[in-house]
KESE-265815 format. One line per 8 residues: number of its first residue (from 1); for each residue x, y, z of C-alpha. Coordinates in nm, 2 decimals, m for minus. Example, Ala and Ser with C-alpha at 12.3 -4.5 7.8 and 13.67 -1.06 7.14 Angstrom:
! KESE-265815
1	1.23,m0.45,0.78 | 1.37,m0.11,0.71 .
END
This chain:
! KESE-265815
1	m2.23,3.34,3.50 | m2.58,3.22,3.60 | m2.63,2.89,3.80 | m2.74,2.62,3.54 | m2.75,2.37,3.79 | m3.06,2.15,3.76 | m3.09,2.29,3.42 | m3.15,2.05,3.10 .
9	m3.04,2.19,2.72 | m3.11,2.01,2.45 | m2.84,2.04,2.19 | m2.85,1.96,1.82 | m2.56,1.94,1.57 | m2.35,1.86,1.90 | m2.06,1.68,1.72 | m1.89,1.94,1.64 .
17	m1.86,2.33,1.61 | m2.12,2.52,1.75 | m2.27,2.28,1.90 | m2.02,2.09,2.08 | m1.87,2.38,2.26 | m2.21,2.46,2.32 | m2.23,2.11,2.51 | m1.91,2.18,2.69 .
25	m2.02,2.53,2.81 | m2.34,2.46,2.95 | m2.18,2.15,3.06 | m1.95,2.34,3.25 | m2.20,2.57,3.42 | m2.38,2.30,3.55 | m2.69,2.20,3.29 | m2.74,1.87,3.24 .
33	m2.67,1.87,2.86 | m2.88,1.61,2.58 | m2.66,1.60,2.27 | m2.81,1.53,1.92 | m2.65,1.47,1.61 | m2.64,1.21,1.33 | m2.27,1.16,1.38 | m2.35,0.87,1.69 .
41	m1.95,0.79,1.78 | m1.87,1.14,1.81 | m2.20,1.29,2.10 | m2.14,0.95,2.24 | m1.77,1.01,2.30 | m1.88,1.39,2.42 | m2.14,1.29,2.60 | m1.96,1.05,2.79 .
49	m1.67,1.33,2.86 | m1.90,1.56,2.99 | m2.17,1.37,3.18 | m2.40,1.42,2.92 | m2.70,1.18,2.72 | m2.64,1.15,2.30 | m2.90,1.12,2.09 | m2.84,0.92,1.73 .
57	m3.07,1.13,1.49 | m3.14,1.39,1.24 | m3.33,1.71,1.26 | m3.50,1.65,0.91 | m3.71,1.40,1.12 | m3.93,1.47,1.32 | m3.99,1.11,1.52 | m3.63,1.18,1.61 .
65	m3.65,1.51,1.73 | m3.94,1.41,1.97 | m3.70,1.12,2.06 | m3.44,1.34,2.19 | m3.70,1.56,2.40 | m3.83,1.26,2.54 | m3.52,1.13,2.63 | m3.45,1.51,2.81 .
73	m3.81,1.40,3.01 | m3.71,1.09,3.07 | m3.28,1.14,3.18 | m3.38,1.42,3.34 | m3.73,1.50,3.45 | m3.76,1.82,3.19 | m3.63,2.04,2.93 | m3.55,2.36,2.98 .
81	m3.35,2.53,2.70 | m3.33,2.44,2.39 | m3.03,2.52,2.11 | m3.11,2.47,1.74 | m2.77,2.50,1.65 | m2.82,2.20,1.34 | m2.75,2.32,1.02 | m2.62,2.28,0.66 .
89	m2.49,2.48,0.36 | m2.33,2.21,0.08 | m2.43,2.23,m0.22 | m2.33,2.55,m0.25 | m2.47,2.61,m0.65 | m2.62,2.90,m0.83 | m3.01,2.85,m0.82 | m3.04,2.77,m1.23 .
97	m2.76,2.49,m1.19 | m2.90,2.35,m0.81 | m3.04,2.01,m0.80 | m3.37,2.03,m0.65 | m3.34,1.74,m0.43 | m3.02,1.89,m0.23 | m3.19,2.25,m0.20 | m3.48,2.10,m0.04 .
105	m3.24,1.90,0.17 | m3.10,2.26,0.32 | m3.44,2.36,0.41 | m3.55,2.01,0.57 | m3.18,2.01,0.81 | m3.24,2.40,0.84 | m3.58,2.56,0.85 | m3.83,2.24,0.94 .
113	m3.51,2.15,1.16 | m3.58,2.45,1.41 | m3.94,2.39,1.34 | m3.98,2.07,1.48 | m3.76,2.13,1.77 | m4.01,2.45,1.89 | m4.27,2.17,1.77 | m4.18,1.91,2.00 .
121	m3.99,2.09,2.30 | m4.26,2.39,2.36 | m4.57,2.19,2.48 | m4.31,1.99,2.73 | m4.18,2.32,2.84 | m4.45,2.51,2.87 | m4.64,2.22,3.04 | m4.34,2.28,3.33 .
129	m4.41,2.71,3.33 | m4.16,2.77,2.99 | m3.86,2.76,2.87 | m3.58,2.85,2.62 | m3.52,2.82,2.29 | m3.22,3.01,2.05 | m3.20,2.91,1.69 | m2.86,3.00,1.50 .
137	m2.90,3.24,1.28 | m2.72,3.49,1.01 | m2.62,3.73,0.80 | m2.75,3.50,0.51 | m3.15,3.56,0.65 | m3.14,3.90,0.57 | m2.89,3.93,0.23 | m2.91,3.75,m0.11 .
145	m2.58,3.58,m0.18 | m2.45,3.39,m0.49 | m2.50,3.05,m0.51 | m2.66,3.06,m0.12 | m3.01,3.06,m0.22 | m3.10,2.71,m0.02 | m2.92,2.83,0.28 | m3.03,3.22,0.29 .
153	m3.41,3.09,0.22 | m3.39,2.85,0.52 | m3.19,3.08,0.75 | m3.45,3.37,0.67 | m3.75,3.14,0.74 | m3.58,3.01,1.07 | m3.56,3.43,1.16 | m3.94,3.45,1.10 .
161	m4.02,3.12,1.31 | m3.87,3.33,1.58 | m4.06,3.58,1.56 | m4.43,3.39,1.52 | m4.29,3.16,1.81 | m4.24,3.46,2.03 | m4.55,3.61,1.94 | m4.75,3.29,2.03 .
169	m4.57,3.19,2.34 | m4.38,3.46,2.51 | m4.68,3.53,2.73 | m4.70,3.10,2.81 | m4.34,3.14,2.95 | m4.13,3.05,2.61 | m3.83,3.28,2.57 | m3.76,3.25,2.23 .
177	m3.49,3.42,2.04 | m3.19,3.38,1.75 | m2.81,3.46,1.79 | m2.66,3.53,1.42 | m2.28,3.48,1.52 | m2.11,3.58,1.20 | m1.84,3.39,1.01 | m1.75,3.08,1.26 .
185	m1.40,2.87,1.29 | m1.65,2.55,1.20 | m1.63,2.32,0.94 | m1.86,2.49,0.73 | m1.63,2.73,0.69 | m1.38,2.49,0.56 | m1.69,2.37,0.31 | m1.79,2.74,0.17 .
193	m1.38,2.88,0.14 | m1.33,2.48,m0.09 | m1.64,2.63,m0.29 | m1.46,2.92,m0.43 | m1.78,3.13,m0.42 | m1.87,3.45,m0.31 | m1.76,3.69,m0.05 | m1.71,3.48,0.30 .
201	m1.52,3.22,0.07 | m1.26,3.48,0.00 | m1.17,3.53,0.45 | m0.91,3.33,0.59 | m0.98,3.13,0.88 | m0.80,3.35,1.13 | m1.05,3.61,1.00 | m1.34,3.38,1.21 .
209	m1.44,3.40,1.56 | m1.38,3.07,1.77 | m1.72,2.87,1.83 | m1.63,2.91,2.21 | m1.73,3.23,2.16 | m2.06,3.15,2.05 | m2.12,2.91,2.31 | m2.07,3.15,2.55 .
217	m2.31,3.39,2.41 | m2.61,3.15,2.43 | m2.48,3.05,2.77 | m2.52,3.41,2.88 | m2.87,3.45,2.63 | m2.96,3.13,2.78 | m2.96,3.29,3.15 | m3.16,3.62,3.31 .
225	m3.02,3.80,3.04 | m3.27,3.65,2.76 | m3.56,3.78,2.91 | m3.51,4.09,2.75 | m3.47,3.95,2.42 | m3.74,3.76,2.33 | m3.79,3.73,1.94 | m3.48,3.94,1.84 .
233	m3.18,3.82,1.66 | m2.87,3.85,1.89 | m2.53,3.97,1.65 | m2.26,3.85,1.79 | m2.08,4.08,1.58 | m2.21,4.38,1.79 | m1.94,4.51,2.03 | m2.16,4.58,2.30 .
241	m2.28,4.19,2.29 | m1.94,4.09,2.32 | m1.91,4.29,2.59 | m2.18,4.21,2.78 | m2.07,3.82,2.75 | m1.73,3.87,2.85 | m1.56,3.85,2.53 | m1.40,4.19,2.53 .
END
């Protein structure tokens, strides 16, 4: 595992999932670790666990994602990696029947979400010779599913912000990159399976990974490992990924 010590990640959707094993992980290899979320009592109980700063905000807003960079500065003296891990799928509805208000809702939590993150962190990182960012991805970016078209919209843009962040900034030292990790043990997953609709709502949860898995993944993207793979989308479900984490 790579030395993360003197390291700073900025975390979003830390509360839980994802995100919160993410926290714990990098945590654990030494970063210091900025947690975001809206859910304040929950990073703030993690935070305080793992020697870590919380953040109270959303990702739809963009004075409070600049917030929680500059508290990275400010804590810490940088920021070196950041994880857009914040996302949303309820409501799930078929597009004819959505209300227009909640889809746009998805897109503001998970395409401007990512957005403003690479808006606000990038100058600050690449003021200090670059840095990291990984956006979670998946499946839904690159297939049309019932009733998913807010979240497979948002998740596809998020893949092409990748990819035109790469291509601006790669050579300014950004390492930019996504990591689609399949069906995850999360909440969401609860969420889609209550919704009765489509494929994924039909697997059991023992048919998920564990989000300690994920974490892990961007841990190991997150160290020498990512610099070959700048604007591609890591699949976690690849066996020779999970191999070259550890998870096999």
């Amino acid at each position: 595992m790579a030395d993360f010590k003197g390291k700073t990640a900025l975390i979003t959707g830390a509360s839980r999932g994802i995100g919160e094993m993410a926290a714990r992980e990098f945590a654990n290899a030494g970063a210091n670790v900025v947690l975001m979320a809206r859910s304040g009592h929950r990073i703030e109980a993690i935070a305080a666990e793992i020697g870590g700063a919380a953040v109270v905000g959303d990702v739809a807003v963009y004075a409070d994602v600049e917030r929680a960079v500059q508290t990275s500065v400010e804590t810490y003296g940088g920021l070196d990696i950041l994880i857009n891990n914040a996302g949303v799928i309820e409501p799930v509805a078929d597009l004819a029947d959505s209300d227009p208000q909640a889809w746009g809702a998805v897109i503001d939590v998970n395409l401007k979400g990512p957005y403003y993150g690479m808006r606000a962190a990038a100058p600050v990182m690449m003021e200090n010779g670059g840095g990291t960012v990984i956006t979670i991805s998946s499946g839904a970016a690159h297939n049309a599913l019932i009733g998913w078209s807010h979240y497979c919209s948002s998740k596809a843009g998020a893949a092409m912000l990748t990819r035109c962040g790469d291509r601006e900034m790669q050579d300014k030292g950004m390492r930019i990159m996504g990591l689609s990790p399949g069906t995850v043990a999360t909440q969401m997953q609860r969420e889609i399976k209550a919704s009765g609709v489509g494929p994924v709502a039909q697997l059991e949860w023992e048919d998920h990974i564990p989000p300690e898995w994920v974490a892990k993944c961007l841990l190991w993207m997150s160290g020498p490992a990512g610099d070959g793979l700048c604007g591609q989308e890591v699949s976690l479900r690849d066996e020779n990924i999970r191999r070259e984490v550890g998870l096999v």
